[in-house]
PDBQT receptor file of N, H, CA, C and O in Angstrom, charges set to zero:
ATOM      1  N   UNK A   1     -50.009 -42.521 -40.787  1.00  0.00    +0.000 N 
ATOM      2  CA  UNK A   1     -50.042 -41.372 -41.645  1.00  0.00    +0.000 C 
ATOM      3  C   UNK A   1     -48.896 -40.408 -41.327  1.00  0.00    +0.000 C 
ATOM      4  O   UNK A   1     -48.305 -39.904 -42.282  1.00  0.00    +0.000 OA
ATOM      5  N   UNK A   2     -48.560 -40.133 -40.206  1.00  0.00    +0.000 N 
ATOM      6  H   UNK A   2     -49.040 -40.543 -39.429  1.00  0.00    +0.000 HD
ATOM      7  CA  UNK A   2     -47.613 -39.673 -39.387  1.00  0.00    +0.000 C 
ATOM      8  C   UNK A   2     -46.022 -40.026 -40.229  1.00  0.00    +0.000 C 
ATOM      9  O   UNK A   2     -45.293 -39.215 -40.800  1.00  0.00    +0.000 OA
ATOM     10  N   UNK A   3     -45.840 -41.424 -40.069  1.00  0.00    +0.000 N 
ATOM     11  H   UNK A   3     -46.432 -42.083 -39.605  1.00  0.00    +0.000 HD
ATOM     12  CA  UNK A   3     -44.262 -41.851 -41.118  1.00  0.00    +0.000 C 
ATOM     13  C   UNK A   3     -44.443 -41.337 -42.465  1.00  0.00    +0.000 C 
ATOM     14  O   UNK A   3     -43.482 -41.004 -43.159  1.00  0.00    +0.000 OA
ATOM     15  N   UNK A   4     -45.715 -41.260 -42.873  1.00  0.00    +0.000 N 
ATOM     16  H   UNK A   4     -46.496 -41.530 -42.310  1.00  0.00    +0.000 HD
ATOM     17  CA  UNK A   4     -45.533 -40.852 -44.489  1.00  0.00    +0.000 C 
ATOM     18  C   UNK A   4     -45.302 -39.342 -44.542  1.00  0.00    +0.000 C 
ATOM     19  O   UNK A   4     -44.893 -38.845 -45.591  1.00  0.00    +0.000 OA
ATOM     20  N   UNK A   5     -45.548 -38.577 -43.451  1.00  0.00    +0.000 N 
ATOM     21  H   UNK A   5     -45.880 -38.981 -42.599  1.00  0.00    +0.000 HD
ATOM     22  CA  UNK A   5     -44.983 -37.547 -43.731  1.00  0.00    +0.000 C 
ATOM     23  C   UNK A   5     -43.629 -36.945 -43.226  1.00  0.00    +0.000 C 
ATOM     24  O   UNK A   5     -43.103 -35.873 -43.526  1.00  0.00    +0.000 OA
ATOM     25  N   UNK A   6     -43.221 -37.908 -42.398  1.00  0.00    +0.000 N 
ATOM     26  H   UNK A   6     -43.648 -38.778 -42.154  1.00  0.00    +0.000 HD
ATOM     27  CA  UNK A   6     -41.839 -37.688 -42.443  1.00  0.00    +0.000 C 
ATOM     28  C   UNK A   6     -40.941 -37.782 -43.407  1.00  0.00    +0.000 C 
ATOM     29  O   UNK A   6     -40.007 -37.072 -43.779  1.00  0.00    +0.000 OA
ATOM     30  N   UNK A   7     -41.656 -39.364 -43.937  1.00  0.00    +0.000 N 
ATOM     31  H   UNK A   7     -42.415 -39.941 -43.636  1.00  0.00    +0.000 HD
ATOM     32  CA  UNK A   7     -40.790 -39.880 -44.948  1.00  0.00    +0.000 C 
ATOM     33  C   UNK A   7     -40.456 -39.072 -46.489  1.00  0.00    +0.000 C 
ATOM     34  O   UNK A   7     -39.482 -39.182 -47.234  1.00  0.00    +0.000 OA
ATOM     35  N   UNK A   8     -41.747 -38.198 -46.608  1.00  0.00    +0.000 N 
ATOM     36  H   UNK A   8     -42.538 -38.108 -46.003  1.00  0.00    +0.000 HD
ATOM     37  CA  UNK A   8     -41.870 -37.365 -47.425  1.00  0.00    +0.000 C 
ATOM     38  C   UNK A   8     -40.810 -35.751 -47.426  1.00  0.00    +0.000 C 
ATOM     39  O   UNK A   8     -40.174 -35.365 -48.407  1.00  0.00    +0.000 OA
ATOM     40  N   UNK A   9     -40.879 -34.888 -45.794  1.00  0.00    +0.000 N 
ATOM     41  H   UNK A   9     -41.396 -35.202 -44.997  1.00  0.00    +0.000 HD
ATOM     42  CA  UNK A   9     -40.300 -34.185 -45.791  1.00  0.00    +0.000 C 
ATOM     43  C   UNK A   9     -38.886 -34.673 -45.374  1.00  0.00    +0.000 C 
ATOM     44  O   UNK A   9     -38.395 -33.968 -44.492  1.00  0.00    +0.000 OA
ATOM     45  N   UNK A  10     -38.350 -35.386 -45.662  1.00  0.00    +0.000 N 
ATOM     46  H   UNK A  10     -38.749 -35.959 -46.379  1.00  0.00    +0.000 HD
ATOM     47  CA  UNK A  10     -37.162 -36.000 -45.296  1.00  0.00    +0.000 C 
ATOM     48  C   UNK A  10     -36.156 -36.373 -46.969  1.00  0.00    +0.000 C 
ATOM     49  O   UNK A  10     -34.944 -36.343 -47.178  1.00  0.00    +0.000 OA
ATOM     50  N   UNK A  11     -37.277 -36.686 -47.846  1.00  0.00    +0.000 N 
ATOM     51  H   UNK A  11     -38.262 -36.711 -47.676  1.00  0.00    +0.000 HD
ATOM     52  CA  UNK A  11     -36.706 -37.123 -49.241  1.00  0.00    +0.000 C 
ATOM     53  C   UNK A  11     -36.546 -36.018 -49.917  1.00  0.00    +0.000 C 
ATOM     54  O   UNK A  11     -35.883 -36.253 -50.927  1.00  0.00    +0.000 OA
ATOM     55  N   UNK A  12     -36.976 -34.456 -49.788  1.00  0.00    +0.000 N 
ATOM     56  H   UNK A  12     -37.514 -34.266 -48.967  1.00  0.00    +0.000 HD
ATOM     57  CA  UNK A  12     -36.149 -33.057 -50.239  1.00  0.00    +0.000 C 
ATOM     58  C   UNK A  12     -34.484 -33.459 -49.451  1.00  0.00    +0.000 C 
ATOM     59  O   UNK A  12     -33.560 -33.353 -50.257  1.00  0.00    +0.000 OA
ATOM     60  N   UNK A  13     -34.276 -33.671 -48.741  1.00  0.00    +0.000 N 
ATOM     61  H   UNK A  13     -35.027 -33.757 -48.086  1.00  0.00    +0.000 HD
ATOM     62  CA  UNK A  13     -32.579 -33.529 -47.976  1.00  0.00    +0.000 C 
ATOM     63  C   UNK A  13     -31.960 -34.708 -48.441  1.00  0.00    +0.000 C 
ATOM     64  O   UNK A  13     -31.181 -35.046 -47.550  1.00  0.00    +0.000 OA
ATOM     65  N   UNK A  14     -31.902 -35.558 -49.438  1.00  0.00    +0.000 N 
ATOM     66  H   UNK A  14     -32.535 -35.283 -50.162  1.00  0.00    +0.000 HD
ATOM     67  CA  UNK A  14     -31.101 -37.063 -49.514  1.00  0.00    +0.000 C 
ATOM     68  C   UNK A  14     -29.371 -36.190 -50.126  1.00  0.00    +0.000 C 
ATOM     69  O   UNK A  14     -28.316 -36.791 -49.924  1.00  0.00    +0.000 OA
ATOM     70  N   UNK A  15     -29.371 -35.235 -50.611  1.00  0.00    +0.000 N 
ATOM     71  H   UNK A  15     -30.228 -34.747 -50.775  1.00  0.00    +0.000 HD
ATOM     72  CA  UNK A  15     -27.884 -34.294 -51.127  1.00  0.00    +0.000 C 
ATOM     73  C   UNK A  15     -27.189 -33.786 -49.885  1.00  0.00    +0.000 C 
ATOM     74  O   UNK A  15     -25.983 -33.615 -49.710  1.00  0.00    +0.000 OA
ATOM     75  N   UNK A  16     -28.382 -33.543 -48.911  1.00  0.00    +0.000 N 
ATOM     76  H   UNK A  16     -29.362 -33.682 -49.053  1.00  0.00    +0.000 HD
ATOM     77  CA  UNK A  16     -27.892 -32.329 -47.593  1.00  0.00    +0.000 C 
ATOM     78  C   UNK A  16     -26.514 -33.380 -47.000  1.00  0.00    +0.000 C 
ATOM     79  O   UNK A  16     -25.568 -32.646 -46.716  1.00  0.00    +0.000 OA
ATOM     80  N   UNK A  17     -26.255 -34.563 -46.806  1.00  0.00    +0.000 N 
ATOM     81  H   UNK A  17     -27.024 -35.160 -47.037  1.00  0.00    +0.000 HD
ATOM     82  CA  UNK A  17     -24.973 -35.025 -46.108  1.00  0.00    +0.000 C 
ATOM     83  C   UNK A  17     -24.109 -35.540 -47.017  1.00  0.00    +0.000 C 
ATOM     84  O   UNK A  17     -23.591 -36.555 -46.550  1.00  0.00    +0.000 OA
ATOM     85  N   UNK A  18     -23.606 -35.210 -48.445  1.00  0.00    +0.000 N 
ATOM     86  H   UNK A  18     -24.026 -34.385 -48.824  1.00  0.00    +0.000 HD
ATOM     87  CA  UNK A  18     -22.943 -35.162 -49.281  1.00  0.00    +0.000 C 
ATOM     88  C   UNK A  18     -22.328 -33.531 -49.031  1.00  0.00    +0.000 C 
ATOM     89  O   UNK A  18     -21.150 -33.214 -48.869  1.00  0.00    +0.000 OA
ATOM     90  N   UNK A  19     -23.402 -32.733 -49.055  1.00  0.00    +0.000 N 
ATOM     91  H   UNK A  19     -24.359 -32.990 -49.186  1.00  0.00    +0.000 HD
ATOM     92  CA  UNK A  19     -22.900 -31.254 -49.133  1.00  0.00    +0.000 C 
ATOM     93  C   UNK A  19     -21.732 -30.798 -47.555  1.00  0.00    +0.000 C 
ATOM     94  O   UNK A  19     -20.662 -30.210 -47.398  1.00  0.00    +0.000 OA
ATOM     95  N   UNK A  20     -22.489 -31.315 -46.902  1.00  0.00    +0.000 N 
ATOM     96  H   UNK A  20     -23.358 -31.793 -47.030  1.00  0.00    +0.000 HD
ATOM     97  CA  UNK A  20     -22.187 -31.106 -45.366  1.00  0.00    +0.000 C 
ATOM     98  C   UNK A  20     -20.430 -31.992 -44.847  1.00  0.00    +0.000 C 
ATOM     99  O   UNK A  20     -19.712 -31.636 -43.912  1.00  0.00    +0.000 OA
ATOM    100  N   UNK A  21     -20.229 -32.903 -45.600  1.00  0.00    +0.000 N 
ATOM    101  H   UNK A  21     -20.811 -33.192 -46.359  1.00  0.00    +0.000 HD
ATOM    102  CA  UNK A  21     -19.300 -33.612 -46.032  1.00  0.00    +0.000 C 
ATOM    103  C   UNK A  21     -17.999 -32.951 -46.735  1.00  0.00    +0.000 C 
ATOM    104  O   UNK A  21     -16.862 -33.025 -46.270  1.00  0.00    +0.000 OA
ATOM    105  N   UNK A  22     -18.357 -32.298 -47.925  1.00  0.00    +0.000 N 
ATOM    106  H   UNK A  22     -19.281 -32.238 -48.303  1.00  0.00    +0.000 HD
ATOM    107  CA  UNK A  22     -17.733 -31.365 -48.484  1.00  0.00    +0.000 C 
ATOM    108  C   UNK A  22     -17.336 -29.830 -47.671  1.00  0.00    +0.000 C 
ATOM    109  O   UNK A  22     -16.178 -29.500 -47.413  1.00  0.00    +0.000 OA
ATOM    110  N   UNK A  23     -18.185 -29.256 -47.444  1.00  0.00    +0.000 N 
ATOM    111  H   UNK A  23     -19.126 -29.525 -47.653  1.00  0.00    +0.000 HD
ATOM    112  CA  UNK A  23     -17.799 -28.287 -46.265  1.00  0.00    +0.000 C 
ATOM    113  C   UNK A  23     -17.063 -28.987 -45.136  1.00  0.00    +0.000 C 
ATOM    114  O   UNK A  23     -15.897 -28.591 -45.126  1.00  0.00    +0.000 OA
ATOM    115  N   UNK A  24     -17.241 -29.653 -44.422  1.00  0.00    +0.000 N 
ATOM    116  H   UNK A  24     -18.188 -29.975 -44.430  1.00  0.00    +0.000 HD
ATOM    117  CA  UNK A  24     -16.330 -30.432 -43.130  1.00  0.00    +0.000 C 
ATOM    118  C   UNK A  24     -15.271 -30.201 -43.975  1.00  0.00    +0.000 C 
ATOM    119  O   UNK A  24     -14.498 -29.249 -43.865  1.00  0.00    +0.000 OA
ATOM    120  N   UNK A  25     -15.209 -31.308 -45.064  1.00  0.00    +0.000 N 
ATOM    121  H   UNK A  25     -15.837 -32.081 -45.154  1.00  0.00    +0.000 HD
ATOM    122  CA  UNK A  25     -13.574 -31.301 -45.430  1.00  0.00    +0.000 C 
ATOM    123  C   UNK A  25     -13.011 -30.313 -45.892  1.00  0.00    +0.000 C 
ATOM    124  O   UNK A  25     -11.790 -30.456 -45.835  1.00  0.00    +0.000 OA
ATOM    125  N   UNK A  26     -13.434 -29.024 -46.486  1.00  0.00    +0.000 N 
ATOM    126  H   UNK A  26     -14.426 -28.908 -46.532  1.00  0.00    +0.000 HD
ATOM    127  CA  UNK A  26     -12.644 -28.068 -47.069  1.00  0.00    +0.000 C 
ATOM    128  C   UNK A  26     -12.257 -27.313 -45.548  1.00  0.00    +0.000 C 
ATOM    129  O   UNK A  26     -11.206 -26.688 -45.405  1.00  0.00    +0.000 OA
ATOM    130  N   UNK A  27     -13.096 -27.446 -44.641  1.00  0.00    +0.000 N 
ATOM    131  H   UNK A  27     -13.949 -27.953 -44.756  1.00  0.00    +0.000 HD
ATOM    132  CA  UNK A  27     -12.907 -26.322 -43.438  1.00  0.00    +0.000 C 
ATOM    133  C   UNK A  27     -11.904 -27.126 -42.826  1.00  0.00    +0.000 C 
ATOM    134  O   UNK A  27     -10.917 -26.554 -42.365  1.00  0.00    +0.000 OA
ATOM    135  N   UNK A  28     -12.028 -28.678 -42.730  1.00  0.00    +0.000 N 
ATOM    136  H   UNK A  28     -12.831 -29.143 -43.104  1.00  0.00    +0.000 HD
ATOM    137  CA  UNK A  28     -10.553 -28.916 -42.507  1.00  0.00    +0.000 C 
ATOM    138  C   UNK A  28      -9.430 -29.245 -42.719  1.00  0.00    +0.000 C 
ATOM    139  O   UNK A  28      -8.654 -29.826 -41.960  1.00  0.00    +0.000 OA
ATOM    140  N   UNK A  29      -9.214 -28.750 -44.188  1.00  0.00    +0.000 N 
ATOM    141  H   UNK A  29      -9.844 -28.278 -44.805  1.00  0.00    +0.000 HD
ATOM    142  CA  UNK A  29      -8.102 -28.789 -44.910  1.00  0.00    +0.000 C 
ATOM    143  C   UNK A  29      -7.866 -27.594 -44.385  1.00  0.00    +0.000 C 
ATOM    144  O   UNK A  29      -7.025 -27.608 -43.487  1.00  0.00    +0.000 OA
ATOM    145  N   UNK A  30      -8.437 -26.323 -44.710  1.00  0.00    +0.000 N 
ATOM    146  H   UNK A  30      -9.121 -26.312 -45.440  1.00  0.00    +0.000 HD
ATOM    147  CA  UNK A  30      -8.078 -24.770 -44.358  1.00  0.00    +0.000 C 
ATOM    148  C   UNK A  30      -7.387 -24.713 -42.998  1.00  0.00    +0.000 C 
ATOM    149  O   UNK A  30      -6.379 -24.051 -42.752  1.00  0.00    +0.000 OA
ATOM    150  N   UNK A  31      -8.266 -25.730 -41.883  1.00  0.00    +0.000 N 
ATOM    151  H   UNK A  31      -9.085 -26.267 -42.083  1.00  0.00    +0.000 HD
ATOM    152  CA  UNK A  31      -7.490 -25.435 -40.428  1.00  0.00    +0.000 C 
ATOM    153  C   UNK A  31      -6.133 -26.136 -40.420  1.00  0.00    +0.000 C 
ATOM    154  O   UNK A  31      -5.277 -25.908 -39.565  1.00  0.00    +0.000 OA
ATOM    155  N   UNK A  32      -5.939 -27.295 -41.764  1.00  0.00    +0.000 N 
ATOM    156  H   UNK A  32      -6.633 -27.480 -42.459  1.00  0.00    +0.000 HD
ATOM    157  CA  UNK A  32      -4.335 -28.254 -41.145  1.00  0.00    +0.000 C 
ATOM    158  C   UNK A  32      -3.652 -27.396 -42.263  1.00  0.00    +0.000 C 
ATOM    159  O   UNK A  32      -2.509 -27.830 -42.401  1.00  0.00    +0.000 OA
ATOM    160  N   UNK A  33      -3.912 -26.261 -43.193  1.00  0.00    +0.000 N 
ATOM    161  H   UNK A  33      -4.841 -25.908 -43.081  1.00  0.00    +0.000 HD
ATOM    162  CA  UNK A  33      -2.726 -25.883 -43.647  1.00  0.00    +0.000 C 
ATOM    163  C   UNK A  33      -2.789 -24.559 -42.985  1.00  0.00    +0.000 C 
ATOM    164  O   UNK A  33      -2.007 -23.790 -43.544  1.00  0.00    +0.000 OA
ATOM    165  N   UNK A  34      -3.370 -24.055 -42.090  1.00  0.00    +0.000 N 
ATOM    166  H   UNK A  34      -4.005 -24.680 -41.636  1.00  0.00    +0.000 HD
ATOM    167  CA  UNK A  34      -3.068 -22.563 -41.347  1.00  0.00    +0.000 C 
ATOM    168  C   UNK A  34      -2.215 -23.334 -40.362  1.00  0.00    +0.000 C 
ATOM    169  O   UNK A  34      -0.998 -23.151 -40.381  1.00  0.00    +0.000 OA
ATOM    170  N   UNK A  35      -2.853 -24.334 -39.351  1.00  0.00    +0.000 N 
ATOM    171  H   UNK A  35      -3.841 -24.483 -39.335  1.00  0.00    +0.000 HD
ATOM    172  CA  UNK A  35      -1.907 -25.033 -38.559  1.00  0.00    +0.000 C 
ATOM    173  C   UNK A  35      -0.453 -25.140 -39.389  1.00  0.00    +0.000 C 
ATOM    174  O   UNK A  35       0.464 -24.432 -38.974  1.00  0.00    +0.000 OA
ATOM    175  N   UNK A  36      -0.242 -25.913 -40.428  1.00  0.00    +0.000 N 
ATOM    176  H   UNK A  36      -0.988 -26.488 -40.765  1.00  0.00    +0.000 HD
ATOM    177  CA  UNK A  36       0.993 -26.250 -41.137  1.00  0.00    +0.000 C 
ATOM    178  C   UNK A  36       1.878 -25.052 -41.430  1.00  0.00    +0.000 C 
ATOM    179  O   UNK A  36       3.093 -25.245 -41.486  1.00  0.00    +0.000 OA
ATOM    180  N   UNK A  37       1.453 -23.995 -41.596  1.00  0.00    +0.000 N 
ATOM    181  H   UNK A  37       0.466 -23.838 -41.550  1.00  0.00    +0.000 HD
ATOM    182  CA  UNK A  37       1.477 -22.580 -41.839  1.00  0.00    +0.000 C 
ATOM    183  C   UNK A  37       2.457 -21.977 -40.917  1.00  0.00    +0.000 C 
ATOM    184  O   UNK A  37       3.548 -21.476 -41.190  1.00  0.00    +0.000 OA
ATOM    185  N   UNK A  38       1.949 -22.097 -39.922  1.00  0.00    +0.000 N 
ATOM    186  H   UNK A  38       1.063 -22.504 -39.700  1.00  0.00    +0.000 HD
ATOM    187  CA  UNK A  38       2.092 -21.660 -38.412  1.00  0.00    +0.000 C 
ATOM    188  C   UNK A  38       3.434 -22.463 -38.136  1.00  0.00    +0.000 C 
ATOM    189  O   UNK A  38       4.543 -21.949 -38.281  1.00  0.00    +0.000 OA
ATOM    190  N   UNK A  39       3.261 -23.572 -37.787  1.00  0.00    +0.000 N 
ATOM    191  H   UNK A  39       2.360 -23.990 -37.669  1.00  0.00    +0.000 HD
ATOM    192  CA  UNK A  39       4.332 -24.569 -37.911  1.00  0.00    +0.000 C 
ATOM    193  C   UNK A  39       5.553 -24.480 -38.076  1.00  0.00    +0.000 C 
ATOM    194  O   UNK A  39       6.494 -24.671 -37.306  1.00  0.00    +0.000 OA
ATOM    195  N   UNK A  40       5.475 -24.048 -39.582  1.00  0.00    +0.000 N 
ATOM    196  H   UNK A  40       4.711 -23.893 -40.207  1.00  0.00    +0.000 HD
ATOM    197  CA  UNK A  40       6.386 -24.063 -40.667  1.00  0.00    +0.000 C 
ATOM    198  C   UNK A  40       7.618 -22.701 -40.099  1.00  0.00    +0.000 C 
ATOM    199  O   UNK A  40       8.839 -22.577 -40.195  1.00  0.00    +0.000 OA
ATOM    200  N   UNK A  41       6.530 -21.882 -39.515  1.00  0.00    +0.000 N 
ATOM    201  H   UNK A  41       5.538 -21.982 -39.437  1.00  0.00    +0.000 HD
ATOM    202  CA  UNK A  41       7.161 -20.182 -39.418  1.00  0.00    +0.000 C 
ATOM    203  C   UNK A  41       8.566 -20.183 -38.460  1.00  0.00    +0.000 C 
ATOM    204  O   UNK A  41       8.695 -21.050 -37.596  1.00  0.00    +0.000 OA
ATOM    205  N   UNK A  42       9.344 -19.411 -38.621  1.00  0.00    +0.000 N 
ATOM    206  H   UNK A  42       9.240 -18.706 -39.323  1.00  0.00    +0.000 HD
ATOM    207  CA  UNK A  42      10.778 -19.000 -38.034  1.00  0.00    +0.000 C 
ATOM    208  C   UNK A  42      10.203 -18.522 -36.498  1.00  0.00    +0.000 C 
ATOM    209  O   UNK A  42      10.860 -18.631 -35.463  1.00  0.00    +0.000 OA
ATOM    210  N   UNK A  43       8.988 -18.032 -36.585  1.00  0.00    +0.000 N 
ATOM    211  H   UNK A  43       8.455 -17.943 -37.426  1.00  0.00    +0.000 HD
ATOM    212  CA  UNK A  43       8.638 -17.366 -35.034  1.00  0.00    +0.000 C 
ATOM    213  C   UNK A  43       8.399 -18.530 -34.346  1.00  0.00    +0.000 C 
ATOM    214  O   UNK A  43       8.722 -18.495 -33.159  1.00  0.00    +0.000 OA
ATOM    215  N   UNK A  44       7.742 -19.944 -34.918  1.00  0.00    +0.000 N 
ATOM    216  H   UNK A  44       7.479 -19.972 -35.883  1.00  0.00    +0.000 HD
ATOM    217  CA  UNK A  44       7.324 -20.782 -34.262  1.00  0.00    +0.000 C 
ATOM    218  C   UNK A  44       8.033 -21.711 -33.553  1.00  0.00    +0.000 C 
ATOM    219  O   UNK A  44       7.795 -22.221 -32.458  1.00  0.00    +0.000 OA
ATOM    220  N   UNK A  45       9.386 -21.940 -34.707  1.00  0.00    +0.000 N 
ATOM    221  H   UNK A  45       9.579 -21.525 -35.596  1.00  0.00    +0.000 HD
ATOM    222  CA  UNK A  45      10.318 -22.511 -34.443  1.00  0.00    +0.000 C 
ATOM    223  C   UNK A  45      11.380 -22.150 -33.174  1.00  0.00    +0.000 C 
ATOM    224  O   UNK A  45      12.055 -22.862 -32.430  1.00  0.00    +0.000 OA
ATOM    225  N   UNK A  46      11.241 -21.080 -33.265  1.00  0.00    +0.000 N 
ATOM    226  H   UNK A  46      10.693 -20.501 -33.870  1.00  0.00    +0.000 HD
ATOM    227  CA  UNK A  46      12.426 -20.102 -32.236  1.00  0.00    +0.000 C 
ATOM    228  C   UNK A  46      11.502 -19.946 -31.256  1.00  0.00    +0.000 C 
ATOM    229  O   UNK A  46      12.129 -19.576 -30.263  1.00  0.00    +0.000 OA
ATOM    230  N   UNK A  47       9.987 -20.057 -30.923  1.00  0.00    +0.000 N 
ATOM    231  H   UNK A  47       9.477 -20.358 -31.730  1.00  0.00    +0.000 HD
ATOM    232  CA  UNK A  47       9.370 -20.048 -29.408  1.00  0.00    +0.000 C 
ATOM    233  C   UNK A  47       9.622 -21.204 -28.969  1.00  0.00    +0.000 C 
ATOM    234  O   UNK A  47      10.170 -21.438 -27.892  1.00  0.00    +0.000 OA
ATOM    235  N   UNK A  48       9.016 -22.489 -30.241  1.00  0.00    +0.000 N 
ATOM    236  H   UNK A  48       8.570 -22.299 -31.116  1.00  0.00    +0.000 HD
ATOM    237  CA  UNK A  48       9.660 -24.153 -29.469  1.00  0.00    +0.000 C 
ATOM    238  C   UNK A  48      10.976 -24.193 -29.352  1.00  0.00    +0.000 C 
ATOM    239  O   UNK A  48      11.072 -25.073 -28.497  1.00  0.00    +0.000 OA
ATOM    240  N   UNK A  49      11.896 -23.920 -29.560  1.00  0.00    +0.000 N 
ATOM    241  H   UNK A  49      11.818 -23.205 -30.254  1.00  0.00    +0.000 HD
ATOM    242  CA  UNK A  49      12.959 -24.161 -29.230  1.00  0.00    +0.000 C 
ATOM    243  C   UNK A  49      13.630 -23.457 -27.908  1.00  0.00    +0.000 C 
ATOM    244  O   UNK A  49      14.643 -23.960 -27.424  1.00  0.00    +0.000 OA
ATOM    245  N   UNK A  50      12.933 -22.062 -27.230  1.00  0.00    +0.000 N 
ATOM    246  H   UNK A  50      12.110 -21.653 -27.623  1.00  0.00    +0.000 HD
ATOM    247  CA  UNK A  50      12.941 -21.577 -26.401  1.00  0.00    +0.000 C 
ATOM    248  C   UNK A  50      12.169 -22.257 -25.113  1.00  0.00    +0.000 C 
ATOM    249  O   UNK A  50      12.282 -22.084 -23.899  1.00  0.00    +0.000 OA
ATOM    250  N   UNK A  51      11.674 -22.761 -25.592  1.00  0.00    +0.000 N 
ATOM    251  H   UNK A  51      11.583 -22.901 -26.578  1.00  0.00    +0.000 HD
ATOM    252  CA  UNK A  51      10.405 -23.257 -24.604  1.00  0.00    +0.000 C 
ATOM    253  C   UNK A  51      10.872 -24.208 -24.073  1.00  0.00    +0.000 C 
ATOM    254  O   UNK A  51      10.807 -24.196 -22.844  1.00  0.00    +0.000 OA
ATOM    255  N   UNK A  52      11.742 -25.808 -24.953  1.00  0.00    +0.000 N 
ATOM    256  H   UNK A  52      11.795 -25.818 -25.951  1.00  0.00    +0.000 HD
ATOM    257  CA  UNK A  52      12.658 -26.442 -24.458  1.00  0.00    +0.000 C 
ATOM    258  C   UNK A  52      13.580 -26.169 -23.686  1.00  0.00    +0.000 C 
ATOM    259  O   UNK A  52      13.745 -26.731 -22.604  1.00  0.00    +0.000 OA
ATOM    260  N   UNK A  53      14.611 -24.875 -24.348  1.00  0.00    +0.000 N 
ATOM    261  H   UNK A  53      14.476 -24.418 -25.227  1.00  0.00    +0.000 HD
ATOM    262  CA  UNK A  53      15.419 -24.358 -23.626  1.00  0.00    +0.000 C 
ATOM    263  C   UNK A  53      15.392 -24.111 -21.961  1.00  0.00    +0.000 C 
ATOM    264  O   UNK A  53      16.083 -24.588 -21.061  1.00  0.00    +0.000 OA
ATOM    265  N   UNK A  54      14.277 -23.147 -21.963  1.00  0.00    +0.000 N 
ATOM    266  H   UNK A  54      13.716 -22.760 -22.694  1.00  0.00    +0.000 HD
ATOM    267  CA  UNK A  54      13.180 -22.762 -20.613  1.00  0.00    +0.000 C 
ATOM    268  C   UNK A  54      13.150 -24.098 -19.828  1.00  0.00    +0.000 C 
ATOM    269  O   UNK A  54      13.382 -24.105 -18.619  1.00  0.00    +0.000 OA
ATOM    270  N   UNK A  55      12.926 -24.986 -20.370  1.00  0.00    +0.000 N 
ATOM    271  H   UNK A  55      12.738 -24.979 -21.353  1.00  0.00    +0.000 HD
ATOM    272  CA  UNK A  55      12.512 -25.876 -19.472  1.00  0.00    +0.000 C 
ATOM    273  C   UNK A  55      13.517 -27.100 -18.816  1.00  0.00    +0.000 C 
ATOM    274  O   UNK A  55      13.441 -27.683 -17.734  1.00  0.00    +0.000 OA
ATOM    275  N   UNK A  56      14.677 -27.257 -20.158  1.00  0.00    +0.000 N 
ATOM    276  H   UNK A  56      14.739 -26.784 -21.036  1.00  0.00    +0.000 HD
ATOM    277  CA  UNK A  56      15.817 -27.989 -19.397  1.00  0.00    +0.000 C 
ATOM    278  C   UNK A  56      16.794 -27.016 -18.568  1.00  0.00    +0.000 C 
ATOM    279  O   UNK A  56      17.776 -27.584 -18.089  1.00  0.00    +0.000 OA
ATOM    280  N   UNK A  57      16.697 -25.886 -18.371  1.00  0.00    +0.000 N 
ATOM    281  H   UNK A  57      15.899 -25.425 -18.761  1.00  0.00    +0.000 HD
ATOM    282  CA  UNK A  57      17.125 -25.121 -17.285  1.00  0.00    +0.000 C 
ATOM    283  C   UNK A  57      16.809 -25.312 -15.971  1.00  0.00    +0.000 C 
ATOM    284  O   UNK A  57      17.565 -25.217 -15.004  1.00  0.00    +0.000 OA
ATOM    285  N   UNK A  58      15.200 -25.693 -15.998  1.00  0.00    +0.000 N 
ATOM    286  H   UNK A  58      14.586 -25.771 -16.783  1.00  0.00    +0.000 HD
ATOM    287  CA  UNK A  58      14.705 -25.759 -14.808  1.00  0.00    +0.000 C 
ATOM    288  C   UNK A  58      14.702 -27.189 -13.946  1.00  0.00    +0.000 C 
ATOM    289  O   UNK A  58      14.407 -27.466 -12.784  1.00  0.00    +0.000 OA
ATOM    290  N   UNK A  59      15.155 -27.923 -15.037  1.00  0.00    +0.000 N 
ATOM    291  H   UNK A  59      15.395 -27.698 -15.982  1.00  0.00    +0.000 HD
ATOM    292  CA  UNK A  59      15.556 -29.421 -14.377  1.00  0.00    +0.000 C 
ATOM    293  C   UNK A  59      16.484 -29.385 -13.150  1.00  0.00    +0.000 C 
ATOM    294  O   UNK A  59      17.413 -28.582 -13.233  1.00  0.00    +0.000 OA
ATOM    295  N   UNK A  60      16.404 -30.023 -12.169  1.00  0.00    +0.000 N 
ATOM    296  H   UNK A  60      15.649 -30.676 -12.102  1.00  0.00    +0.000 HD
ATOM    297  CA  UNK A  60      17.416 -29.653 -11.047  1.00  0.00    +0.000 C 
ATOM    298  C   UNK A  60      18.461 -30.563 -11.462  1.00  0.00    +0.000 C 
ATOM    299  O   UNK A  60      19.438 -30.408 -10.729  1.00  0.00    +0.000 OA
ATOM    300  N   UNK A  61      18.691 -31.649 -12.541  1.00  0.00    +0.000 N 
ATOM    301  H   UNK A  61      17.897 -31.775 -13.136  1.00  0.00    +0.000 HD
ATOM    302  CA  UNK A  61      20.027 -32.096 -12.341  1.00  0.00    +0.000 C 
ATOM    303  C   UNK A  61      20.648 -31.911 -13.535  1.00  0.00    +0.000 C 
ATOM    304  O   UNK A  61      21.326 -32.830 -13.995  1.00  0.00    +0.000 OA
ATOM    305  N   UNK A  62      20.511 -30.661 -14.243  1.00  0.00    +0.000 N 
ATOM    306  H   UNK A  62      19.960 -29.914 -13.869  1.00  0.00    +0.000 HD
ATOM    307  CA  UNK A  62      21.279 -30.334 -15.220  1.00  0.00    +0.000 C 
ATOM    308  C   UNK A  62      22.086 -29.341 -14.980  1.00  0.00    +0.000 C 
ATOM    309  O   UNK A  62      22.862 -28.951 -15.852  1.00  0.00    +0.000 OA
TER     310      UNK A  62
């Protein structure tokens, strides 16, 4: 008697991991184009390129 009522409160949610699916993916589209965003920027570019800089300095045989 026990499975039939699982089975019962369980068949309201058969949409809930379609929906949950859709949210995942929009939240991670939003995080790879803020990432891409970021990326893309003149500030970002000019810290990585500093950061390289920074660091083949510190090589001892350069």
């Amino acid at each position: 008697m026990k499975f039939l009522t699982t089975l019962r409160a369980r068949a309201g949610e058969q949409g809930m991991t379609t929906s949950e699916y859709a949210v995942g993916t929009v939240g991670a589209c939003t995080v790879g184009g803020a990432i891409y965003t970021i990326a893309t920027s003149d500030w970002f570019n000019d810290f990585i390129q500093n950061v390289f800089e920074k660091g083949i300095e510190l090589l001892p045989f350069m």
